[in-house]
C-alpha positions in Angstrom: 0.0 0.0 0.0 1.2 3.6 -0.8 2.2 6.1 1.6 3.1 9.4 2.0 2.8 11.6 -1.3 2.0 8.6 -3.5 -1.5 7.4 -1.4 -5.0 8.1 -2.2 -6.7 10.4 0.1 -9.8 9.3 2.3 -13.3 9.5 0.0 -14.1 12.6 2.6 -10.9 14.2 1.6 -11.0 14.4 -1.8 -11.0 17.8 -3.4 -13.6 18.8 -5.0 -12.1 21.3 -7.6 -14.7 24.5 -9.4 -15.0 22.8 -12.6 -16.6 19.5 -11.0 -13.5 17.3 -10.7 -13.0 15.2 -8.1 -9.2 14.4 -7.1 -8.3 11.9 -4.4 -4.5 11.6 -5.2 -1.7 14.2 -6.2 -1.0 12.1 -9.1 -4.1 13.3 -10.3 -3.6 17.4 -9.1 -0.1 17.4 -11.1 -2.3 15.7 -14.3 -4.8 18.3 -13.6 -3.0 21.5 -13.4 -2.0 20.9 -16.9 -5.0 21.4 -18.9 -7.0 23.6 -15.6 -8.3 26.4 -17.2 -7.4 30.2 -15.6 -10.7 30.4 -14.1 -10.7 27.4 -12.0 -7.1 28.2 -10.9 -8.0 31.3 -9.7 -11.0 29.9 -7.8 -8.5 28.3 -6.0 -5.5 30.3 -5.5 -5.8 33.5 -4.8 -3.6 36.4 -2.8 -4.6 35.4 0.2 -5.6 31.3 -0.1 -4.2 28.6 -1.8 -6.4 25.9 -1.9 -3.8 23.1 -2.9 -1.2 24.3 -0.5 -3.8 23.7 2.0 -5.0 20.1 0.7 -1.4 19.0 1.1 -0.5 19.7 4.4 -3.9 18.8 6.0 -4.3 15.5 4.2 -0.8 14.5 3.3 1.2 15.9 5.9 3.8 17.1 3.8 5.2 20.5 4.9 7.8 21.3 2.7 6.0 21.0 0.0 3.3 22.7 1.0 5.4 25.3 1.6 6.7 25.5 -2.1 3.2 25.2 -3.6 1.9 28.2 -1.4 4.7 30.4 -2.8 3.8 29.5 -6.1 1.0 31.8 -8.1 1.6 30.2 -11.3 0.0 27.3 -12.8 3.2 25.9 -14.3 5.6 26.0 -11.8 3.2 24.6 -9.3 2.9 21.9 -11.4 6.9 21.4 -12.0 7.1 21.7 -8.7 4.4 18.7 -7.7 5.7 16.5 -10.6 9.4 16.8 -9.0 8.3 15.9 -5.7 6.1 12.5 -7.2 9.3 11.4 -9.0 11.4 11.9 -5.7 8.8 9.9 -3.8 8.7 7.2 -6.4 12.4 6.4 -6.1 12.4 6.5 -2.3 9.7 3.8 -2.3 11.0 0.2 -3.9 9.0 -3.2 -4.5 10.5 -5.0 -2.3 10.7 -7.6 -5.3 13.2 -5.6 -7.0 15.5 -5.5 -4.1 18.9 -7.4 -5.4 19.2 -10.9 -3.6 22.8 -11.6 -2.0 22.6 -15.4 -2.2 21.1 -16.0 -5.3 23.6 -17.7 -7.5 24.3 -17.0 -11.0 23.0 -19.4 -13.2 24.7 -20.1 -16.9 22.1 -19.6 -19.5 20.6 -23.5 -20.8 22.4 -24.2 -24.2 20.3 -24.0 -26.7 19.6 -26.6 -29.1 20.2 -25.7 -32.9 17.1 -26.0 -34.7 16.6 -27.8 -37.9 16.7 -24.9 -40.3 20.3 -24.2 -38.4 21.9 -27.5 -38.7 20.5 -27.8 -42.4 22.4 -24.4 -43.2 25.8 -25.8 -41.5 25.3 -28.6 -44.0 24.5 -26.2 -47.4 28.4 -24.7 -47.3 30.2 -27.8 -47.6 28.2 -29.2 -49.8 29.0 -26.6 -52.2 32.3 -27.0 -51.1 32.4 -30.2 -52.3 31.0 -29.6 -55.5 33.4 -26.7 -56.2 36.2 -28.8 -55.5 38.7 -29.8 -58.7 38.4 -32.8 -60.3 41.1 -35.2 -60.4 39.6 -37.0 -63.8 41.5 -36.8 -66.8 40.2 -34.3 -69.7 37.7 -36.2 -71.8 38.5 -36.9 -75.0 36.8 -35.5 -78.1 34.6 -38.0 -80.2 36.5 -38.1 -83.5 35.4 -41.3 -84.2 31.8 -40.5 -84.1 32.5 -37.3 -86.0 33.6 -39.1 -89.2 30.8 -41.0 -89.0 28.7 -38.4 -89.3 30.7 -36.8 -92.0 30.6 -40.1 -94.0 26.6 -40.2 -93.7 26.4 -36.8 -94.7 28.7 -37.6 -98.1 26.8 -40.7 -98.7 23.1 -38.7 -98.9 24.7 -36.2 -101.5 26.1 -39.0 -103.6 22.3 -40.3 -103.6 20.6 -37.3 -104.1 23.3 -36.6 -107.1 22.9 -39.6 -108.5 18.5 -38.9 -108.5 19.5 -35.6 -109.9 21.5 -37.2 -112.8 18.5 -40.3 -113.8 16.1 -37.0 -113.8 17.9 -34.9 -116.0 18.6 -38.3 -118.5 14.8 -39.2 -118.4 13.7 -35.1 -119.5 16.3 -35.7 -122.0 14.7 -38.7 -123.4 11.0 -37.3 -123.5 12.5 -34.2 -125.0 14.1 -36.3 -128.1 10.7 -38.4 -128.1 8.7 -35.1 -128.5 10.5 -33.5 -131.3 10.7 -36.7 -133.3 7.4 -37.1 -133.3 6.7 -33.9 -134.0 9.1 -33.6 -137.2 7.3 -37.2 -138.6 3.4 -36.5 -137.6 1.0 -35.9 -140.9 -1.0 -33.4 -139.1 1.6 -31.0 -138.1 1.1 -27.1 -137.1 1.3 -26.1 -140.1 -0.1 -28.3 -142.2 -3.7 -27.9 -140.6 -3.2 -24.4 -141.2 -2.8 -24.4 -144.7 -5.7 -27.0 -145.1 -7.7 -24.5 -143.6 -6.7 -21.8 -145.7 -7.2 -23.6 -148.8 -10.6 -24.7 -148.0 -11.5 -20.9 -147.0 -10.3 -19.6 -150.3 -12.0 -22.4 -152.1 -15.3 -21.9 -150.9 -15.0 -17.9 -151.1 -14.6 -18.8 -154.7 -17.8 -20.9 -155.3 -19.8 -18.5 -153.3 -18.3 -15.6 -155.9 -19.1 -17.9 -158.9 -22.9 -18.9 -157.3 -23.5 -15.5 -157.2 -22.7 -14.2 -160.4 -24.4 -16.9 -162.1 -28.0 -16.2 -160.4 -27.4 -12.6 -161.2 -26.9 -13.3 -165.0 
């Protein structure tokens, strides 16, 4: 339980400030003075009274201090002034919890187990290690062998497809000759048709001249 500066006061000693606020600690006073408005203060401190000076001695029997606030006619300092007199309270009073214990050895921290994830990562760098080490194997050696192979199949198609070129070129040669020998022997060539036609043209323009001129006479 608090005591001194840092209790509560009794429910009958609460102050009761103008405004309608109700403070039962000094906690509270220092909190309020902050945002108190001018006309509350001066409801309570005046020339003659101070209000808070008066609260402090009567219900937390603090002297001193009640001595600095009644000097005090600004809102402010009286504040600065409680708020340093809190934090000097607080440090006086310590949980007793907190007090350091004089036979209370000093124990090692547990060692921690590494955790999957950690012992998987100690394994990544010398695997790679491995793998970027030299090997001792002899160069290999190129595949001439299958090379010429290769080379030989390749020869082999063009020979072939030379060869089809060559039969083709023979066979147009033969229908060629077989065209333009029958052509030179055939009865009914080109131009024989043409002047067949011809003559029969002529010979019948003739007639028609002659048939004429004979039913005119």
């Amino acid at each position: 339980m608090e005591e001194g500066l840092l209790r509560n006061a009794a429910q009958e000693q609460s102050f009761h400030l103008a405004n309608g606020r109700v403070l039962k600690n000094l906690h509270e006073l220092s909190n309020a003075l902050i945002s108190m408005d001018e006309k509350t203060f001066s409801h309570h401190v005046t020339k003659d009274r101070n209000d808070f000076s008066n609260w402090i001695l009567g219900v937390f029997r603090d002297e001193e201090l009640s001595r600095q606030i009644a000097k005090n006619r600004n809102r402010e300092s009286m504040q600065g002034k409680l708020s340093d007199a809190l934090k000097a309270a607080s440090k006086k009073v310590q949980p007793a919890s907190s007090a350091p214990s004089a036979v209370a050895p000093i124990q090692k921290p547990a060692a921690r187990k590494p955790s999957a994830m950690e012992r998987i990562s100690k394994l990544i760098p010398k695997k790679k290690e491995h793998q970027a080490a030299p090997s001792n194997d002899p160069k290999p050696k190129h595949d001439y062998e299958g090379i010429s192979k290769k080379l030989d199949l390749i020869l082999s198609k063009e020979k072939e497809i030379e060869f089809k070129e060559k039969k083709l070129l023979e066979i147009e040669e033969k229908l060629e000759k077989k065209l333009l020998g029958e052509k030179d022997h055939s009865f009914f060539s080109k131009e024989f048709v043409q002047g067949l036609v011809t003559g029969f043209l002529i010979t019948l323009i003739v007639v028609l001249a002659y048939v004429k001129f004979i039913v005119q006479a």
